[in-house]
C-alpha positions as CSV (number, residue, x, y, z in Angstrom):
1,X,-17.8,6.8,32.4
2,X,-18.8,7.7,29.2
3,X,-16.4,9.6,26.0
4,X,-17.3,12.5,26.9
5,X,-16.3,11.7,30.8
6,X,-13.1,10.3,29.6
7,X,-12.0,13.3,27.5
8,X,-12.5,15.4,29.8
9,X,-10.9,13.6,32.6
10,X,-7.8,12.9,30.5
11,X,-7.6,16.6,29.9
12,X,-5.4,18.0,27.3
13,X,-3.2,15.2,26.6
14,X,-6.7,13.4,24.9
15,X,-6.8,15.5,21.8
16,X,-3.9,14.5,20.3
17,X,-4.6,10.9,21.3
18,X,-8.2,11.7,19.3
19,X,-6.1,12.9,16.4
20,X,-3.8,9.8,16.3
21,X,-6.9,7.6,16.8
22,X,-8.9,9.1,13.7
23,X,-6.3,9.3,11.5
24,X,-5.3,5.8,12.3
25,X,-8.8,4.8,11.3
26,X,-8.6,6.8,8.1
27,X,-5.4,5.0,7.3
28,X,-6.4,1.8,8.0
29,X,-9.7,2.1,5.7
30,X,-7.9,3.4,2.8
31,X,-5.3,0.9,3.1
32,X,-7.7,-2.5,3.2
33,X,-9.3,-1.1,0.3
34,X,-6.3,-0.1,-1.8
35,X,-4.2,-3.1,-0.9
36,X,-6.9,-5.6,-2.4
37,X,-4.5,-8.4,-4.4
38,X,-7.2,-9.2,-6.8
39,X,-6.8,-4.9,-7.8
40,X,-2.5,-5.1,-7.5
41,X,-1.8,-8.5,-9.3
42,X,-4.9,-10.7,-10.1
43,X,-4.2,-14.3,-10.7
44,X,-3.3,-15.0,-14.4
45,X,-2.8,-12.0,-16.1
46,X,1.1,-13.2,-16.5
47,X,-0.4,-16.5,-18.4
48,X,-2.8,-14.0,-20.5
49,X,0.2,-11.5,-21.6
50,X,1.9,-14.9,-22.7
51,X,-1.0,-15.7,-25.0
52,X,-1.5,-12.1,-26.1
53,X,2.4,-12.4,-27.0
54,X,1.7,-16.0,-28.6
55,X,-1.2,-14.4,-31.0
56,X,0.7,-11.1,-31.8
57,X,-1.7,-9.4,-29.8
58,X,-0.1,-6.9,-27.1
59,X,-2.3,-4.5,-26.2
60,X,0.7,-1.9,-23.8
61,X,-2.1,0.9,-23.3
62,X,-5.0,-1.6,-22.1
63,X,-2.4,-3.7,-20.2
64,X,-0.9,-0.6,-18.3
65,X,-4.8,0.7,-17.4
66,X,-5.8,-3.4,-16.4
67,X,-3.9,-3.0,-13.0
68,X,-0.3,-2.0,-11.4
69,X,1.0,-5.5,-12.5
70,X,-0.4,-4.5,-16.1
71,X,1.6,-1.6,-15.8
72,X,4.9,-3.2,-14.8
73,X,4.6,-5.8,-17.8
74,X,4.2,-3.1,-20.2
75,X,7.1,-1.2,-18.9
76,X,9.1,-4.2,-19.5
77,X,7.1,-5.4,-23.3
78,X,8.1,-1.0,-23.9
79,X,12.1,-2.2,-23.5
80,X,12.0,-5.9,-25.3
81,X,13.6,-4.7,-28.1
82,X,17.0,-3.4,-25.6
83,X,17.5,-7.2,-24.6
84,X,16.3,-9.6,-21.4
85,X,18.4,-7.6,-19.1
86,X,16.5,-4.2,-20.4
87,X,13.4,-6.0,-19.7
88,X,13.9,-7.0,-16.5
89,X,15.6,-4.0,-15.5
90,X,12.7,-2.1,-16.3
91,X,10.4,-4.6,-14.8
92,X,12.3,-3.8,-11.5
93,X,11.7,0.1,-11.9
94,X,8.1,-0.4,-12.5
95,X,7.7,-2.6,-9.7
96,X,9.5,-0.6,-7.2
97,X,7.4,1.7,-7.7
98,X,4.4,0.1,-7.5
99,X,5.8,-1.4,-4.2
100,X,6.4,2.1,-2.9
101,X,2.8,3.3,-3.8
102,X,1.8,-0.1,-1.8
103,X,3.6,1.2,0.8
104,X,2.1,4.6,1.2
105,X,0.7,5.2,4.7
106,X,2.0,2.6,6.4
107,X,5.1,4.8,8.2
108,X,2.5,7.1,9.6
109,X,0.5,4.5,10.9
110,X,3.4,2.7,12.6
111,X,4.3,5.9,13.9
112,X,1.0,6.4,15.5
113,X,1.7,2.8,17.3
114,X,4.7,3.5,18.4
115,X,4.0,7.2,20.0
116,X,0.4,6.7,21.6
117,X,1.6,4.7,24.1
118,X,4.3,6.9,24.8
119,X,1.8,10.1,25.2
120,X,-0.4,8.1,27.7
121,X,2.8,7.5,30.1
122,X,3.4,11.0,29.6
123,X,-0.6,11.5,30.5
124,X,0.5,9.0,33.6
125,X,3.6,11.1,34.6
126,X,1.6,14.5,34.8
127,X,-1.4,13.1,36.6
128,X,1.0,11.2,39.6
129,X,2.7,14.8,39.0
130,X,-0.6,17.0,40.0
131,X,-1.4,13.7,42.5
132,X,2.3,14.2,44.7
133,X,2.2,17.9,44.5
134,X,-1.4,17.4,46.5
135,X,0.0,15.3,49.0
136,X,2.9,17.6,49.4
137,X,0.6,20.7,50.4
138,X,0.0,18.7,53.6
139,X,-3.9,19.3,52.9
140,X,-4.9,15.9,50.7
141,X,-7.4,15.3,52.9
142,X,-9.2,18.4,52.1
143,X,-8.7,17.8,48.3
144,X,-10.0,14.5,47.4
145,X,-11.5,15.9,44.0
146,X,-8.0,17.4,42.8
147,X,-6.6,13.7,44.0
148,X,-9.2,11.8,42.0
149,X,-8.6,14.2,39.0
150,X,-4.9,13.1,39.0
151,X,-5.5,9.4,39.1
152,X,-8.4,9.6,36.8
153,X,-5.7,11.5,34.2
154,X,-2.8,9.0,35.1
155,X,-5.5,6.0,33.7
156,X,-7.6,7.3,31.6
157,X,-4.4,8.8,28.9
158,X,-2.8,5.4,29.3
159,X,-5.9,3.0,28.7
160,X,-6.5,5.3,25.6
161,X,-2.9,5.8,24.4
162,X,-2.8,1.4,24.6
163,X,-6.5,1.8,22.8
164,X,-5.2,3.2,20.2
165,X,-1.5,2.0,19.8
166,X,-2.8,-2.3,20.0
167,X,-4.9,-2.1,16.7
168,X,-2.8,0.7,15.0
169,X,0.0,-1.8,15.5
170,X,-1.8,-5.0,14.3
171,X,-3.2,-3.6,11.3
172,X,0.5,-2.4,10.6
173,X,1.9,-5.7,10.7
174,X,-1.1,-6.9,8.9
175,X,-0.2,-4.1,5.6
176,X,3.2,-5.3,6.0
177,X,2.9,-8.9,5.4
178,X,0.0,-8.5,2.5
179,X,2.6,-5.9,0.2
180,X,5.2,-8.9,0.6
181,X,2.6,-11.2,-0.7
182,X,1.5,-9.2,-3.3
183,X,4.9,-8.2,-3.8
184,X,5.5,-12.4,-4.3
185,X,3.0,-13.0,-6.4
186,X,3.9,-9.8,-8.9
187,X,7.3,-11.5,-9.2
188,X,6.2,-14.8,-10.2
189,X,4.1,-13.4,-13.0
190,X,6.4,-11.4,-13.9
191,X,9.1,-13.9,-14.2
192,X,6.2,-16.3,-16.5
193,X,6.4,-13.5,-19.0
194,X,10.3,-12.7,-19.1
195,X,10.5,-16.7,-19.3
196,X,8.6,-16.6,-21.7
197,X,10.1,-14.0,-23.9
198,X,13.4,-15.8,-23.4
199,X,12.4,-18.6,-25.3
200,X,9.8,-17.2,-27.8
201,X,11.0,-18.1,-31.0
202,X,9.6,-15.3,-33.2
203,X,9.3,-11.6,-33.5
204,X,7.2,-9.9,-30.9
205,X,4.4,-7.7,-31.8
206,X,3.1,-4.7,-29.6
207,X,-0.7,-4.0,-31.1
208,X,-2.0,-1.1,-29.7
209,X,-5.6,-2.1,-29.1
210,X,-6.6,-5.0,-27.4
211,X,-7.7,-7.9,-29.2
212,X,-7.2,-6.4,-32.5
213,X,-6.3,-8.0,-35.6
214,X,-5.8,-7.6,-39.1
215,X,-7.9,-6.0,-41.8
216,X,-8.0,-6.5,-45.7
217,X,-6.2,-4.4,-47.7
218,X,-3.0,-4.2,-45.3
219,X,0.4,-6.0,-45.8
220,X,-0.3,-9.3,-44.9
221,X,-1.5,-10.0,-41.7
222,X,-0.2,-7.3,-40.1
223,X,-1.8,-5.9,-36.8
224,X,-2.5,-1.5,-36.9
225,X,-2.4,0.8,-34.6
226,X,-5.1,2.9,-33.3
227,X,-4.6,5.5,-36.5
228,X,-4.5,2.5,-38.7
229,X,-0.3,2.1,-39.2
230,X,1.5,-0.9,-39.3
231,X,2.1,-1.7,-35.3
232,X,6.2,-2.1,-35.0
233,X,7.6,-5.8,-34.6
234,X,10.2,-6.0,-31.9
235,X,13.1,-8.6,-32.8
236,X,14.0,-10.6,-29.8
237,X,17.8,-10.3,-29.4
């Protein structure tokens, strides 16, 4: 039996399994691609916004475009001069949303696992349905096709309901346990920097381009922003 074969002999109850089936694919693509730690939180970038810190050199707007866990140190660096608990406060916000975007898709597809096996027994229940109401008409003999047709639907809508429902489920639990990782290892930078900031002993300085550094003719060594003023110095509190 080939597709073809089996869609038709599942009747109608097959297309919505097809629809489940493709957009569980769809999901599952787009989710092993978005959900990439290296993208979310590489390794180090805590220990580089330390050093960026340590030189005077924050960079918010490169940091926020390097990756989500860019984005929720800046949102915390924004709030330094409000205190530590402002900082972390706002590194929470950040990173429940980040966490939440992580997090897209993934009730959909465990929906899809749980209900596919549920509309093959209903596929089951229909086919045993046309099956008994043959064998009632007294005349089964006579109808061996419309017998066959019901146990071919009672089979063929469970197999591909459990097709469908086994790998939508695995990959579900799969996405589950690699935003808690990532989730783990955004925390831990995280917490390197607002250590950090804890105990830095000076004024912090947000720079608005990355890398950048003085130029003659300013006050001091102070570092500009992009239209050339004097970048702000956070006091620690």
């Amino acid at each position: 039996m080939d597709m073809m074969d089996a869609l038709i002999a599942g009747g109608w109850l097959m297309v919505p399994l097809l629809g489940c089936s493709l957009a569980a694919t769809v999901i599952i693509i787009e989710r092993l691609w978005t959900l990439r730690a290296r993208r979310i939180a590489p390794y180090g970038l805590g220990q580089e916004v330390c050093r960026l810190v340590a030189r005077g050199q924050v960079n918010l707007y490169w940091l926020e475009g390097h990756s989500p866990l860019g984005g929720v140190l800046a949102a915390g660096l924004r709030n330094a001069r409000l205190g530590h608990e402002q900082v972390r406060a706002r590194l929470q916000e950040a990173a429940t949303a980040v966490i939440h975007d992580m997090e897209r898709f993934l009730s959909p597809l465990g929906t899809i696992a749980a209900i596919t096996p549920l509309i093959g027994l209903l596929g089951t229940v229909v086919g045993m349905i046309e099956v008994f109401a043959v064998i009632v008409t007294g005349d089964g003999a006579s109808r061996t096709a419309d017998l066959a047709g019901g146990i071919s639907r009672a089979l063929v809508t469970t197999a591909a309901g459990l097709t469908v429902a086994i790998p939508s489920l695995m990959f579900h639990r799969y996405f589950q346990r690699r935003v808690e990782d990532i989730t783990v290892r955004m925390e831990e930078q995280a917490g390197q920097v607002v250590e950090y900031l804890a105990h830095y002993p000076g004024e912090l300085v947000l720079a608005e381009r990355h890398g950048d550094e003085s130029r003659p003719g300013q006050r001091g060594d102070e570092p500009l922003e992009a239209d050339g003023r004097i970048a702000p110095r956070v006091k620690q509190p």
